[in-house]
C-alpha positions as CSV (number, residue, x, y, z in Angstrom):
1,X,-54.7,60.4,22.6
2,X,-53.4,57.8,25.7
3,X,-49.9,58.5,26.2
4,X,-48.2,55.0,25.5
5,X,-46.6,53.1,28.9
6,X,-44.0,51.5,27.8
7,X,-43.5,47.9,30.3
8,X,-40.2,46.0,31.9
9,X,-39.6,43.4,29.6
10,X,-38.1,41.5,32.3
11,X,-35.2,38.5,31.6
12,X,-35.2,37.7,28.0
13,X,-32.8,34.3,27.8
14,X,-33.1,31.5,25.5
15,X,-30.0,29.3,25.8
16,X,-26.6,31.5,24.3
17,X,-28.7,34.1,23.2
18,X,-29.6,37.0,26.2
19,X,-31.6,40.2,25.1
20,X,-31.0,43.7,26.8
21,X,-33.0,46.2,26.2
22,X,-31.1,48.8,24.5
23,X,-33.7,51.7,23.9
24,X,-37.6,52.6,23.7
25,X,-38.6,54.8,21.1
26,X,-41.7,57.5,22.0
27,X,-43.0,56.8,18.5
28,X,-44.4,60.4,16.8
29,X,-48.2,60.1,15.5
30,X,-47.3,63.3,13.3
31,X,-44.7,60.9,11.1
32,X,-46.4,58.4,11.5
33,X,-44.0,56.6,13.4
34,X,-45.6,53.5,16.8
35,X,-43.7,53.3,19.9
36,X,-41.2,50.8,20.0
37,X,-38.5,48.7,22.0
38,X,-35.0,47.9,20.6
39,X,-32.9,45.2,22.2
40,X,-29.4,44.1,21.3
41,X,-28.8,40.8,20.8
42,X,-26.5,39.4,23.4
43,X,-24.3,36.2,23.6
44,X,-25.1,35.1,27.7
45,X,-21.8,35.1,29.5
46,X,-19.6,36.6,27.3
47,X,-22.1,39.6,26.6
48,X,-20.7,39.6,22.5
49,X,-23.5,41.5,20.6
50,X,-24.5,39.5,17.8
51,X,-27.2,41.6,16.2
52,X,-30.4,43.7,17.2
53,X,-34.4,43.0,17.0
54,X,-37.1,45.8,17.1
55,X,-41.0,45.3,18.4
56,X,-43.3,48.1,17.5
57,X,-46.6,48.4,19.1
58,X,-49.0,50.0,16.5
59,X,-51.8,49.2,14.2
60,X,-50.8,51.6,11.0
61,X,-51.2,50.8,7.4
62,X,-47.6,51.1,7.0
63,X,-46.6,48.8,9.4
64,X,-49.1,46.2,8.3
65,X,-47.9,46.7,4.9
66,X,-44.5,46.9,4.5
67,X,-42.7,48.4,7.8
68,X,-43.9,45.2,10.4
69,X,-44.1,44.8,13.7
70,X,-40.7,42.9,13.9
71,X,-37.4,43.4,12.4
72,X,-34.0,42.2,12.7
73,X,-30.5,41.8,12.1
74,X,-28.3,39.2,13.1
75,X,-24.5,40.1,12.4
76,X,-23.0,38.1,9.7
77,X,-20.4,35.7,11.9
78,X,-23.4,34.6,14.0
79,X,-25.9,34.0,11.2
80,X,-26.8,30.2,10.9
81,X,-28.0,29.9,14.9
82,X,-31.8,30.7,14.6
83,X,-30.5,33.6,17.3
84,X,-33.7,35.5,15.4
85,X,-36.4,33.2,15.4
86,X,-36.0,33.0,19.0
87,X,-35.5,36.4,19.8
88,X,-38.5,37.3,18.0
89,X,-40.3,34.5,20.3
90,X,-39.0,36.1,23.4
91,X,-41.2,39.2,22.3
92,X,-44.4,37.4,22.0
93,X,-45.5,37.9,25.5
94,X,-44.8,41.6,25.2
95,X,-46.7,42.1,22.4
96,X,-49.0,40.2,23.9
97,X,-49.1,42.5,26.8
98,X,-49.3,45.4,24.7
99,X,-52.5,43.8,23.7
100,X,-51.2,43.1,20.1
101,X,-53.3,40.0,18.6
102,X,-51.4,39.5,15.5
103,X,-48.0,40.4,14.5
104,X,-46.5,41.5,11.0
105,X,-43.1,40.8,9.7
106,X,-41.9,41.8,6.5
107,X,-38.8,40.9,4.1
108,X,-37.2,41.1,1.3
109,X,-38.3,37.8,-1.3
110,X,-35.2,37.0,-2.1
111,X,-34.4,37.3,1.5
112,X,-34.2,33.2,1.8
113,X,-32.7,33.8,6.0
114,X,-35.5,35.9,6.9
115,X,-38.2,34.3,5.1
116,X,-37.3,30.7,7.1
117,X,-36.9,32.6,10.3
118,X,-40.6,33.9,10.1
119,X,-41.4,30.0,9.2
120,X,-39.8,29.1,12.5
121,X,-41.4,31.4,14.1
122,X,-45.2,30.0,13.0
123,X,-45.4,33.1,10.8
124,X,-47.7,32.5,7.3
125,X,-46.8,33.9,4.2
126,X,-49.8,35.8,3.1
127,X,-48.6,37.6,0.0
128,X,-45.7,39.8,-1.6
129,X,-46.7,43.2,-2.4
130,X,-45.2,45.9,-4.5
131,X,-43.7,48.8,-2.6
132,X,-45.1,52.3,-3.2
133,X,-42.8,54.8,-5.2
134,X,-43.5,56.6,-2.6
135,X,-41.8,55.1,0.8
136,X,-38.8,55.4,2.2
137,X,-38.0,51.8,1.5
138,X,-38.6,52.5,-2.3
139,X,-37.1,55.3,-2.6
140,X,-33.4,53.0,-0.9
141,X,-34.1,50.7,-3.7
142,X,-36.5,47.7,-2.5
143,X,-39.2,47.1,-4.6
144,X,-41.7,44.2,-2.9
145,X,-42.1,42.8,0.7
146,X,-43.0,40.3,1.4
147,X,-46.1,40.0,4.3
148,X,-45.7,37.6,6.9
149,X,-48.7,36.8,9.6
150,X,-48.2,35.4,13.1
151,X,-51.2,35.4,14.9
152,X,-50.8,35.6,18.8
């Protein structure tokens, strides 16, 4: 196997919200875990971290699944700002350079926020699926995800 080369994400700004890279993760085939970036979620000028967003460059059945290519968290006092729809728009050209063609973000159904930020970001719902008894994600409680598509 390739080793994976991680890029320079360069600037990532939209308005208030400023993305710094906080970490890269190796990824580990054996566990079954993909390479990935983590950024905090900034506030420009002022440098407040307001949440954190994940891209992970893979193709696996989990990540597909259940897992996704995106996830977020926005901290509650600076919910109600969109901060992740846009964040998750400041990774589409790194995923795209990464040669990703389609990206996969999955959420709780009764996760209203989440579900209208992957509508913002052009994401389609394609189905909710019952977790596995199996996964980590079951085994902390969640039972369904729900699948969002945005093709690149």
């Amino acid at each position: 196997m390739a080793s994976f080369q991680f890029y320079e994400p360069g600037p990532l700004q939209d308005g208030d919200l400023k993305l710094l890279l906080a970490n890269r993760y190796p990824g580990s085939a054996s566990l079954g875990h993909v390479p990935a970036y983590r950024f905090e979620m900034r506030q420009a000028g002022s440098y407040q971290l307001m949440g954190y967003i994940e891209l992970r460059i893979g193709d696996t059945h989990y990540l597909r699944m259940y897992g996704g290519h995106i996830g977020y968290q926005v901290y509650p006092p600076y919910r109600g700002h969109r901060y992740a729809a846009r964040a998750c728009r400041l990774l589409l050209p790194l995923a795209r350079r990464h040669g990703l063609q389609e990206l996969w973000i999955t959420c709780n159904p009764d996760n209203w926020a989440s579900r209208r930020t992957c509508e913002l970001v052009g994401a389609e719902l394609v189905e909710i699926v019952d977790l596995p008894p199996d996964i980590d994600m079951y085994m902390q409680g969640e039972r369904q995800k729900c699948r969002y598509r945005l093709r690149l």
